[in-house]
Backbone as CSV, one residue per row, in Angstrom:
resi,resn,N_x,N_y,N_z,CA_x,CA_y,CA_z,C_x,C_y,C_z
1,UNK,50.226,7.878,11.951,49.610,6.604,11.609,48.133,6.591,12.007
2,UNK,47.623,7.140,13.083,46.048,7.323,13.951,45.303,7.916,13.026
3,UNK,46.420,9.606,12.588,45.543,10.151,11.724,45.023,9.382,9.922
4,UNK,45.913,8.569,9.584,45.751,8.316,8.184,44.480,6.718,8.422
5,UNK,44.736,6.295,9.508,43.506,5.400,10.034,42.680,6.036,9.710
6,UNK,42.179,7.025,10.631,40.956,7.915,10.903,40.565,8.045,9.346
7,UNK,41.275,8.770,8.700,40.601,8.813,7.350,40.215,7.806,5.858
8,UNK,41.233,6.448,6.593,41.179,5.610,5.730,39.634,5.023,6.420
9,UNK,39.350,5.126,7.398,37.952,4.710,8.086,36.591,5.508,7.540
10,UNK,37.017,6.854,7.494,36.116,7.944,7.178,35.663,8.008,5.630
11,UNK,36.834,7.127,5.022,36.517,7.202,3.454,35.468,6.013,3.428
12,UNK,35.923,5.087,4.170,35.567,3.415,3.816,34.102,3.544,4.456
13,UNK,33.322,4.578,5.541,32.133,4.578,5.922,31.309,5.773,4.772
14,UNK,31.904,6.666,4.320,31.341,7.561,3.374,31.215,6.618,1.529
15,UNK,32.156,5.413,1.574,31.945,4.538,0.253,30.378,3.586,0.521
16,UNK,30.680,3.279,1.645,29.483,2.102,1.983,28.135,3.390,2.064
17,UNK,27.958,4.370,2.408,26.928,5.021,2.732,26.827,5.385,1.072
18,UNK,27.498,5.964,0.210,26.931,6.144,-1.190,26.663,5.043,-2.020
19,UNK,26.910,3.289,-1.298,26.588,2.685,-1.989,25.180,2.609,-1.636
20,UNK,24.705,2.473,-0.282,23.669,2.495,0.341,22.349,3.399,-0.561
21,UNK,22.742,4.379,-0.749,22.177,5.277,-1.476,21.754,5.181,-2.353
22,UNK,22.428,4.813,-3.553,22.767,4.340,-5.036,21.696,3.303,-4.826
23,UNK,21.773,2.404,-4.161,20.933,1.159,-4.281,19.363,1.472,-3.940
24,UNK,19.391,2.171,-2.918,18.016,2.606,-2.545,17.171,3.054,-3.799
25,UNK,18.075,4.453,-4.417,17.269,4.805,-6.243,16.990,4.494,-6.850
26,UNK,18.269,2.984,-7.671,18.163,2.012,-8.279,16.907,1.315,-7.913
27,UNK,16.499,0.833,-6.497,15.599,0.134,-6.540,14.216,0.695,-6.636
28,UNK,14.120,2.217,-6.071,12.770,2.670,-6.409,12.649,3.095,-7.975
29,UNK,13.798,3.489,-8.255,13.317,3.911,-9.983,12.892,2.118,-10.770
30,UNK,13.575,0.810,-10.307,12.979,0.072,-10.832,12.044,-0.590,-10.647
31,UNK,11.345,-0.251,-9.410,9.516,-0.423,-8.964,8.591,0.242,-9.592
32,UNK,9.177,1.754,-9.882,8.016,2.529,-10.562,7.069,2.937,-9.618
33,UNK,6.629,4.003,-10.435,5.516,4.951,-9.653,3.911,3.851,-10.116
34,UNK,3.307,4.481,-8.599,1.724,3.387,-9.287,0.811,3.982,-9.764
35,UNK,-0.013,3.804,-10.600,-0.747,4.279,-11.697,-2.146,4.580,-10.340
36,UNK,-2.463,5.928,-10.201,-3.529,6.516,-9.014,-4.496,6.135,-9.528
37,UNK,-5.354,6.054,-11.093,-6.337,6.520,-11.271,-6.461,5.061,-12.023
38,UNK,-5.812,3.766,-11.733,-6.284,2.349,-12.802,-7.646,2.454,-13.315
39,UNK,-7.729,2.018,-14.696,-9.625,1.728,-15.230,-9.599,0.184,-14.776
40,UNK,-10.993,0.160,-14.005,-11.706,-0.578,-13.745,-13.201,-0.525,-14.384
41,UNK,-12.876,-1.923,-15.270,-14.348,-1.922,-15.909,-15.365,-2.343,-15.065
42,UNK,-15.179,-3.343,-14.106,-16.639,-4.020,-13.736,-16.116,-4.320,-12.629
43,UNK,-17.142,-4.738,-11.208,-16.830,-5.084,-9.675,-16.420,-6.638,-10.213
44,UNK,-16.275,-6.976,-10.809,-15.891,-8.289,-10.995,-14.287,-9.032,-10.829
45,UNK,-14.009,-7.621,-11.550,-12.734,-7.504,-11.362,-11.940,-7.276,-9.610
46,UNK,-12.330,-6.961,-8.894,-12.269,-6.474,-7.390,-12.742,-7.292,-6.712
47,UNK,-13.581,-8.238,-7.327,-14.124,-8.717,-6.174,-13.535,-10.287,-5.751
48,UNK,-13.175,-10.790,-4.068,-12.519,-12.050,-4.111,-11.592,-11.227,-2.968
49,UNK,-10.221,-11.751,-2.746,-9.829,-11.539,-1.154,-8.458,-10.906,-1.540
50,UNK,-8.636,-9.978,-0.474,-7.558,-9.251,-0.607,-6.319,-8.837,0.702
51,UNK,-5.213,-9.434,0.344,-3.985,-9.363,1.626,-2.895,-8.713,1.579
52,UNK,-2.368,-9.000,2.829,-0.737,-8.674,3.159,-0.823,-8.941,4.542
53,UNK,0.623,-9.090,4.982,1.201,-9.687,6.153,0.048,-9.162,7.639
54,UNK,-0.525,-8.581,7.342,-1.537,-8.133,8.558,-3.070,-7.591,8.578
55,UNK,-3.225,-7.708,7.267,-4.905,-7.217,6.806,-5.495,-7.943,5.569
56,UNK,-6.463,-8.145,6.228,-6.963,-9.086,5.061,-8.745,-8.398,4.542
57,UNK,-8.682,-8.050,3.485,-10.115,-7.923,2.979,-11.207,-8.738,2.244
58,UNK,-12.096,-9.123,2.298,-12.906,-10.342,1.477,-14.033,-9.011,0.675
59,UNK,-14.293,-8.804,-0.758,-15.580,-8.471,-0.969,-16.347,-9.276,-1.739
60,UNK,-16.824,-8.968,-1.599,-18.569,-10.654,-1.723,-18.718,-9.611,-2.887
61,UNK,-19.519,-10.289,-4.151,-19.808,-10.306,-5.052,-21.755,-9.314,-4.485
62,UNK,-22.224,-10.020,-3.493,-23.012,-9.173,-3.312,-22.701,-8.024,-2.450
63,UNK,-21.986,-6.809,-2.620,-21.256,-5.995,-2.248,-21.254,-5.672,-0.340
64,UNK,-21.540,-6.975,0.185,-20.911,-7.106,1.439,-19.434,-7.256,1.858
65,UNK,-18.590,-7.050,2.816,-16.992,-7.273,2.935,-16.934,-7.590,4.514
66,UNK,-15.824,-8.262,4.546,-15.414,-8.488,5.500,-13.373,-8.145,5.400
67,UNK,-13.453,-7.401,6.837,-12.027,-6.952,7.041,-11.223,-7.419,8.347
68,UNK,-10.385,-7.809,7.811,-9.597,-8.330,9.601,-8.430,-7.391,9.670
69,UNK,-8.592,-7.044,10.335,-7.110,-5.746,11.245,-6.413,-6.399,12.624
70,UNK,-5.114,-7.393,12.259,-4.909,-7.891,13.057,-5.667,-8.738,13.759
71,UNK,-6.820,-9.341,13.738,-7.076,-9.910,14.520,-8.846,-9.598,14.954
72,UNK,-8.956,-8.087,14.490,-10.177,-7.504,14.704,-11.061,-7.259,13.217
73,UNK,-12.005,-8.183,13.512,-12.977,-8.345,12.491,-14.050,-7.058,12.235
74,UNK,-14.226,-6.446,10.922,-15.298,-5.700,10.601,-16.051,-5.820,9.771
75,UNK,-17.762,-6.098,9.538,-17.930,-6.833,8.215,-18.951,-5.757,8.060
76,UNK,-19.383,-5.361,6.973,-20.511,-4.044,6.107,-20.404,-4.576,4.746
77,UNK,-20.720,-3.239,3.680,-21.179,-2.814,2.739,-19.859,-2.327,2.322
78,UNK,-19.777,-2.649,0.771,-19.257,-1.837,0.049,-19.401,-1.132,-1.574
79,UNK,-18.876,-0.071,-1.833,-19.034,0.515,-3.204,-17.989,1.292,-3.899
80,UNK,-18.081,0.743,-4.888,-16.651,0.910,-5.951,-17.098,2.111,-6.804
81,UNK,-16.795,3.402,-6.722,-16.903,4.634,-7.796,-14.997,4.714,-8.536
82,UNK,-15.197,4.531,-9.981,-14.133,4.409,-10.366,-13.119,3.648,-9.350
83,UNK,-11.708,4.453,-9.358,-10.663,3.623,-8.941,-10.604,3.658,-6.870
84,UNK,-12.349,4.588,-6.773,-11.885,4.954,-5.047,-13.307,3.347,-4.543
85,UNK,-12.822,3.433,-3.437,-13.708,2.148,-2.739,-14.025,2.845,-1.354
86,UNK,-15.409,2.792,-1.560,-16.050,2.850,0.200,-16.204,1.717,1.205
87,UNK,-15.987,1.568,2.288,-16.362,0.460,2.782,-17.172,0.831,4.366
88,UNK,-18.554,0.646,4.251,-19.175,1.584,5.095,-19.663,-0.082,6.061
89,UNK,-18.883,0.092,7.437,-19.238,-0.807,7.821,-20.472,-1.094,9.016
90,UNK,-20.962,-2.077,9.297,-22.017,-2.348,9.999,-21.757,-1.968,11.560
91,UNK,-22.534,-1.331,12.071,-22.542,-1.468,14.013,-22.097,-0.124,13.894
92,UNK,-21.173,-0.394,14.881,-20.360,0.371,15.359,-19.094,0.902,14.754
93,UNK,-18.546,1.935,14.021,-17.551,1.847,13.429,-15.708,1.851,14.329
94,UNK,-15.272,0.925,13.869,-14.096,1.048,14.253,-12.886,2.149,14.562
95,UNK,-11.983,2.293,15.374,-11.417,3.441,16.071,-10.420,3.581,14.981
96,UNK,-10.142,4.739,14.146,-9.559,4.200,13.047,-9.730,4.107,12.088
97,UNK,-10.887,4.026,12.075,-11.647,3.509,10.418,-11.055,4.162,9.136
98,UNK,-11.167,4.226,8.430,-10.305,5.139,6.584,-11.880,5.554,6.103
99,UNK,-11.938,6.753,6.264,-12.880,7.615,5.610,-13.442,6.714,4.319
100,UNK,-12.297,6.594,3.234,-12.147,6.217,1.629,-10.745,5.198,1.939
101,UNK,-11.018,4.447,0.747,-9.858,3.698,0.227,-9.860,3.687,-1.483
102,UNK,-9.072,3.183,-1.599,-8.614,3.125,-3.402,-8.043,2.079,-3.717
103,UNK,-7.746,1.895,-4.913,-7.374,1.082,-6.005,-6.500,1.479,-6.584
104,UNK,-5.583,0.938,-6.348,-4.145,1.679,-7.666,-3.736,0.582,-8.100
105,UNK,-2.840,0.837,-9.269,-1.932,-0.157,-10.013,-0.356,-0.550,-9.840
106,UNK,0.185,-1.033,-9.028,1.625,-0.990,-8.505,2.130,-1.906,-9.232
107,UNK,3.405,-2.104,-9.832,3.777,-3.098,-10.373,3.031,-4.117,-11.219
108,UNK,2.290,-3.066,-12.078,1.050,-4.025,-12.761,0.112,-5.083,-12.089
109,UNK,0.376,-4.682,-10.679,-0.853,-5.460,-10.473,-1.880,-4.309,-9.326
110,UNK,-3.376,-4.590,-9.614,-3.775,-3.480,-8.997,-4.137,-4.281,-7.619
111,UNK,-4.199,-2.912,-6.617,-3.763,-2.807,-5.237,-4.688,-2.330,-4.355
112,UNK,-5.155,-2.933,-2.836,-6.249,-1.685,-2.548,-5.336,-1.146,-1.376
113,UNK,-5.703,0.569,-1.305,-4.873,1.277,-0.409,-5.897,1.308,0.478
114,UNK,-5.975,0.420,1.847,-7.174,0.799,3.019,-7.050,2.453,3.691
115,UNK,-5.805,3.251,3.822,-6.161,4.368,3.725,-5.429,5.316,2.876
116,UNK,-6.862,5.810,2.369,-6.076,6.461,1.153,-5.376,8.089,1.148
117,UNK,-4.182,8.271,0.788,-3.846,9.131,1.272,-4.368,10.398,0.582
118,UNK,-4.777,9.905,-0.336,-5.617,11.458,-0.915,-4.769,12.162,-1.790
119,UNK,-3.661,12.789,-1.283,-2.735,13.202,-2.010,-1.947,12.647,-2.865
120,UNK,-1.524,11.878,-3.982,-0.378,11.182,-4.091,1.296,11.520,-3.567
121,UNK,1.013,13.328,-3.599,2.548,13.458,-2.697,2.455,13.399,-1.060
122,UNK,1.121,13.021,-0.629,1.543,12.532,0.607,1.480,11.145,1.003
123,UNK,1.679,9.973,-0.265,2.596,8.855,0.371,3.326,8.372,0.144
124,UNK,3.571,7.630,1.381,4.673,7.283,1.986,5.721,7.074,0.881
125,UNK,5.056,5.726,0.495,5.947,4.667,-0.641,6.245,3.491,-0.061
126,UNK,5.621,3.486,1.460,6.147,2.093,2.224,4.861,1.282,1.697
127,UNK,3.720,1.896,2.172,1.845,1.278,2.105,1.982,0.931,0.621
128,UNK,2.202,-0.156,-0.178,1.979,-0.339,-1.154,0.428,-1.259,-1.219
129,UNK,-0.265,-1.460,-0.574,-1.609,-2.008,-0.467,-1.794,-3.323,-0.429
130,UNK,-2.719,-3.888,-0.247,-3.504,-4.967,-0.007,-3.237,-5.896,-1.825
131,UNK,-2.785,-7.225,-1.470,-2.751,-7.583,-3.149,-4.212,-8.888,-2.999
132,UNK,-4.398,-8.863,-4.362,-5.655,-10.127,-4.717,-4.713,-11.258,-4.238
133,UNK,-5.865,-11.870,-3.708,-5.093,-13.873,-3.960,-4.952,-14.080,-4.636
């Protein structure tokens, strides 16, 4: 009787773990991959405030920005070459700082990645970026 437990247990944790699974695919195959290289016609388009639960970016129309990291403010210069974004900031630079950032298209809406991974096979898939207000 212990033993047919044991395996009626062993089946019922190996069903829940392939559902686990199944769902995980399902949900990334229906997010979709994000478009690396979006066309961007004009800073117009980019420019205005940009969030998520812990970073917030502002770029000013006169290509000044301001960035909050938790709590810690950085404000400079910035410049948009195609879909990559510099943000070269004033003073002192922050511990940390992202060399480059980018612009991608996730779920049809485009995104800024504050650090960009450069590679597309080296990210994550968690960092989906910064969205417009």
């Amino acid at each position: 009787m212990t033993k047919s437990l044991f395996f009626l247990s062993l089946s019922v944790l190996a069903f829940i773990a392939c559902v686990g699974i199944v769902f995980l695919v399902v949900h990334r195959l229906s997010v979709g991959e994000p478009e690396w290289n979006p066309e961007i016609k004009d800073d117009v388009v980019v420019e205005g405030i940009w969030d998520d639960q812990h970073h917030t970016l502002q770029l000013e129309s006169n290509h000044g920005f301001t960035y909050q990291d938790n709590g810690v403010v950085t404000t400079g210069t910035w410049k948009r070459e195609d879909w990559n974004l510099y943000l070269t900031p004033q003073g002192n630079i922050p511990k940390n700082w992202p060399p480059n950032s980018r612009f991608i298209r996730y779920q049809n809406r485009l995104r800024v990645l504050i650090h960009d991974p450069g590679d597309p096979d080296g990210w994550d898939g968690w960092d989906i970026g910064l969205q417009k207000e």
